[in-house]
C-alpha positions as CSV (number, residue, x, y, z in Angstrom):
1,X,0.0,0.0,0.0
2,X,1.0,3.7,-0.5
3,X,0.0,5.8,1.9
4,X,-0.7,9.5,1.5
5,X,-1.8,12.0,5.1
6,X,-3.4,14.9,4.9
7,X,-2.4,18.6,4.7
8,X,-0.1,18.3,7.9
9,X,2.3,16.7,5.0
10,X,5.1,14.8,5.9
11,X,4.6,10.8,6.4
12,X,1.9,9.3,7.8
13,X,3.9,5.8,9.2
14,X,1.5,5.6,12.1
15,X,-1.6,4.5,9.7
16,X,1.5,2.3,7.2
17,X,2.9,1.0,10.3
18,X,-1.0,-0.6,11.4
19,X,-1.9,-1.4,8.0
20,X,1.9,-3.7,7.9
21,X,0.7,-4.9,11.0
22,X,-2.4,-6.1,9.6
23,X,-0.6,-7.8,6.8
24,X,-0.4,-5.1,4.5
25,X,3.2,-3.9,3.7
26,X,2.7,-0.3,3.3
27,X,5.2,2.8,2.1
28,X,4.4,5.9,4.0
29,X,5.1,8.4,1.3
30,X,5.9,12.3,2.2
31,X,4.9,14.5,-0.9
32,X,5.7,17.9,1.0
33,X,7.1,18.8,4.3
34,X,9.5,16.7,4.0
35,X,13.2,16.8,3.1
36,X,14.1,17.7,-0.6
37,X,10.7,18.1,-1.1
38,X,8.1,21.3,-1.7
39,X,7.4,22.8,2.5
40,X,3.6,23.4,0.7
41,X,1.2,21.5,-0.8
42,X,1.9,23.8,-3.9
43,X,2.5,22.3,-7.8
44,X,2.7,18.7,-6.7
45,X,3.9,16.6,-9.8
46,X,1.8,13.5,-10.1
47,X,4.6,11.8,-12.0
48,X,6.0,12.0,-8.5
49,X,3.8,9.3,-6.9
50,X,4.2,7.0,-10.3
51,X,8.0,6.5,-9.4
52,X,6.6,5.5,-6.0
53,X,4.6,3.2,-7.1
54,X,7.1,1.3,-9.6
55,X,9.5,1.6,-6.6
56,X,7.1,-0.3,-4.4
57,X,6.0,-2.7,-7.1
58,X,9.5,-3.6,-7.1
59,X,10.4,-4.7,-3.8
60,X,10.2,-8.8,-3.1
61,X,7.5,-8.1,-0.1
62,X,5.1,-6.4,-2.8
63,X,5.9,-8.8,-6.5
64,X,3.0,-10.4,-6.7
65,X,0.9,-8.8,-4.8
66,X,-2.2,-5.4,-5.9
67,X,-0.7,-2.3,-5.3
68,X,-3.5,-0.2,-3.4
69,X,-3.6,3.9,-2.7
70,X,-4.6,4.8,0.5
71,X,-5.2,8.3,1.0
72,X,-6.6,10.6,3.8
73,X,-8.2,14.6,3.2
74,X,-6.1,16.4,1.4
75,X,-4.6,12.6,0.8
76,X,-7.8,11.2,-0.8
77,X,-7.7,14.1,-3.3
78,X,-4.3,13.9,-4.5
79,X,-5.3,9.6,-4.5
80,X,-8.3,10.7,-6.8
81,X,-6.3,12.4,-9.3
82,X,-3.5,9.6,-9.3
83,X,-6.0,7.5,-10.2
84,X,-7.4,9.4,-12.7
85,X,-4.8,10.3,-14.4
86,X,-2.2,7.7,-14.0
87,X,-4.7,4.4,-14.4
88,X,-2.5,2.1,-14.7
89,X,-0.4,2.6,-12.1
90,X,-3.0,1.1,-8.7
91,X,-4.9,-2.0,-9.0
92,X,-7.7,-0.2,-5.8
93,X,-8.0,2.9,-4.1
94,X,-9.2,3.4,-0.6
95,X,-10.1,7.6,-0.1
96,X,-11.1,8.9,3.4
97,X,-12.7,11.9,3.6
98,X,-12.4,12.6,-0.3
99,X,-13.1,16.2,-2.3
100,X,-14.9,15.7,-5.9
101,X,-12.7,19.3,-6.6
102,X,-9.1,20.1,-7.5
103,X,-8.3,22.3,-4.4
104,X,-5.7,24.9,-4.2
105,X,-2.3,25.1,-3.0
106,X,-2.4,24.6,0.5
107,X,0.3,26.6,2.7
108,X,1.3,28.7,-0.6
109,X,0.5,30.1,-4.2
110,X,-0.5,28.8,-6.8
111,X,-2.4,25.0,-8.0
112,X,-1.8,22.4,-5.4
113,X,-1.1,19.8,-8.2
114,X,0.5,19.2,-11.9
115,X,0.5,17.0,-14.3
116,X,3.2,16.5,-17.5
117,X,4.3,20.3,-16.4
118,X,0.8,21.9,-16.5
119,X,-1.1,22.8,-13.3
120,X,-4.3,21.1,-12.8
121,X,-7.0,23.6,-12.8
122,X,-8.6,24.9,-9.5
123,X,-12.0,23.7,-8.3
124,X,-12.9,21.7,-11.5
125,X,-13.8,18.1,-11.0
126,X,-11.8,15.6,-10.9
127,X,-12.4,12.8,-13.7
128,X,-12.9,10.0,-11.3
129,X,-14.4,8.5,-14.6
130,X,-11.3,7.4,-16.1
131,X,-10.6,5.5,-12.7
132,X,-11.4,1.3,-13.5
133,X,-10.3,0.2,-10.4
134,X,-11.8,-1.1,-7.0
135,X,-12.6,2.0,-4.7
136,X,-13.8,2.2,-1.2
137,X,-14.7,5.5,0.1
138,X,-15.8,6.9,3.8
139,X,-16.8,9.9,4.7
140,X,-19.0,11.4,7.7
141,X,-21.9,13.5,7.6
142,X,-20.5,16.4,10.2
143,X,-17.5,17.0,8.1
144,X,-16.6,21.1,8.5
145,X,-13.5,20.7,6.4
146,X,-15.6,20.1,3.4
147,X,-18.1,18.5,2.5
148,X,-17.0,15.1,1.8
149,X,-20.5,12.9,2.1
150,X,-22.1,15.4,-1.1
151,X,-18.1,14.6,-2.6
152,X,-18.6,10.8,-2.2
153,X,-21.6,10.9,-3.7
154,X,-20.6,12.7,-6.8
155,X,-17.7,10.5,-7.2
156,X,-20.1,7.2,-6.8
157,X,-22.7,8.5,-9.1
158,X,-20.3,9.5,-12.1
159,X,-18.8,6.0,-11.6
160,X,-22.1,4.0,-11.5
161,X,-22.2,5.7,-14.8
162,X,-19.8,3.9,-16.5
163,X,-21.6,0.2,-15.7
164,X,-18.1,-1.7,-15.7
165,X,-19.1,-3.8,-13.0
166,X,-15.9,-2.2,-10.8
167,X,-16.9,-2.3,-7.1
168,X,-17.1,1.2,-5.7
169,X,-18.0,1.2,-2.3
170,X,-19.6,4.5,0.1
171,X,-19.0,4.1,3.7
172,X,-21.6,6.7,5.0
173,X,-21.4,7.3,8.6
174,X,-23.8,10.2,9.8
175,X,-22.8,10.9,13.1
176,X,-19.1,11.7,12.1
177,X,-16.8,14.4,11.4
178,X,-13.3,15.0,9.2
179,X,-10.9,13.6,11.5
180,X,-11.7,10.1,12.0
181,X,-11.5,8.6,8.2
182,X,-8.8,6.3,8.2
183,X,-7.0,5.9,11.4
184,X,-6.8,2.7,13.3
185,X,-9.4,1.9,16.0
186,X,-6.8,2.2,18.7
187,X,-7.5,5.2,20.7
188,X,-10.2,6.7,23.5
189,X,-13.1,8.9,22.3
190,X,-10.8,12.0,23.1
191,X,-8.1,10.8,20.7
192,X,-10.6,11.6,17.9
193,X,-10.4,15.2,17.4
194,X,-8.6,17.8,19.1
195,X,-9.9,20.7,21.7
196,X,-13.1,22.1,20.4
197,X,-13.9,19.1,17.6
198,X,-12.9,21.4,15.0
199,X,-13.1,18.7,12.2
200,X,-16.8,18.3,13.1
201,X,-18.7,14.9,14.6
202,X,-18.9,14.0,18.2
203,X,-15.9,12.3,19.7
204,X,-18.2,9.2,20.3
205,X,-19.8,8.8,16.8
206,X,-15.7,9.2,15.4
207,X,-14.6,6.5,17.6
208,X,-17.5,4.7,16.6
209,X,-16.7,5.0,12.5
210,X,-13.2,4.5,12.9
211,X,-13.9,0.9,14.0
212,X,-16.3,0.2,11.5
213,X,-15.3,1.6,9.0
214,X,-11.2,0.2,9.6
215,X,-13.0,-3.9,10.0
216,X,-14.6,-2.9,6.5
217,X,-11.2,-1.5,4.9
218,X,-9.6,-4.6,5.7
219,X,-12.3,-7.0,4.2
220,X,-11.6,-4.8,0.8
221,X,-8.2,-4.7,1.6
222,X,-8.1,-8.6,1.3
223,X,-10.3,-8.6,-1.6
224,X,-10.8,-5.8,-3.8
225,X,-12.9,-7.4,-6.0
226,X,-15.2,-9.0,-3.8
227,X,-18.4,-6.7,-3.5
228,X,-21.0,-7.9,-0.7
229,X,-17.2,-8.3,2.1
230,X,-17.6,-4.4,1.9
């Protein structure tokens, strides 16, 4: 698995480190905020993540095995457009918290993301219909970073459209905020979310969909392919 954190940048190992421990070897990749790297989330190439994933395809502990994008907020966006515009390069996609829109640079100017030199335009949509892979998404309904349930949504409906038969799963949870979507089920109610539940959702309902919705990423993670373990 590659795994992508949110606009905090630098590596997420915490989630790789549970996912390995689960079975899942799992590269925590830094795309800013990390040495040699941008310190924004400003003109990110996406050719960047392709040498990632050829490196990781590489290694003995992966040959054989699907290569899966696992992205969180900010994460789950850049995983989107990876997917979309590098199609060959995952065989699933697992986005938490997900935006249907190219967001701006976050910490600087300018477009957050490029592709072959040329940025990706600002608050278009991203053509999650090129994506022909397994996705799982999860997203609460109390999200005050953005609206990621109405994203999920838009990004399930344009690919029902296609009628490939590619599962594409929505993990809805109502109750929930921002802040939960993809970390491990491993911590008290007051882990999820800091002073003030800025990210939205009770700290209960997050601690809640964290388990649930973790136990269902692993039965895709197993088997991408296998709709009703979802």
């Amino acid at each position: 698995m590659i795994v992508l954190g949110g606009s905090a940048g630098g590596e997420d190992t915490f989630t790789a480190q549970e996912l390995a421990l689960a079975g899942f070897p799992a590269l925590a990749l830094g795309y800013f905020k990390e040495p040699g790297l941008p310190r924004c989330l400003c003109a990110i190439p996406l050719e960047y993540f392709a040498r990632a994933a050829g490196w990781l395809r590489a290694q003995p502990v992966a040959r054989g095995r699907p290569v899966i994008l696992f992205g969180i907020s900010r994460g789950a966006e850049g995983t989107l457009l990876i997917a979309s515009y590098e199609p060959h390069l995952v065989d699933a996609v697992v986005a938490s918290s997900p935006s249907y829109l190219i967001n701006p640079a976050y910490g600087g100017p300018g477009p957050a993301w490029t592709f072959h030199g040329k940025a990706l335009p600002t608050w278009n949509p991203i053509p999650v219909d090129q994506i022909r892979v397994p996705m799982l998404l999860s997203d609460g309904g109390q999200d005050t970073t953005w609206d990621s349930a109405e994203s999920a949504t838009a990004i399930v409906q344009e690919l029902q459209a296609a009628d490939d038969h590619v599962p594409r799963i929505n993990l809805y949870y109502p109750g929930a905020g921002h802040a939960f979507l993809g970390e491990p089920p491993y911590f008290p109610y007051s882990g999820y979310g800091t002073r003030g539940n800025p990210f939205g959702g009770t700290r209960q309902a997050n601690a809640q969909a964290a388990e649930q919705s973790w136990a269902k990423m692993i039965n895709f993670l197993n088997d991408p392919w296998a709709r009703a373990k979802a």
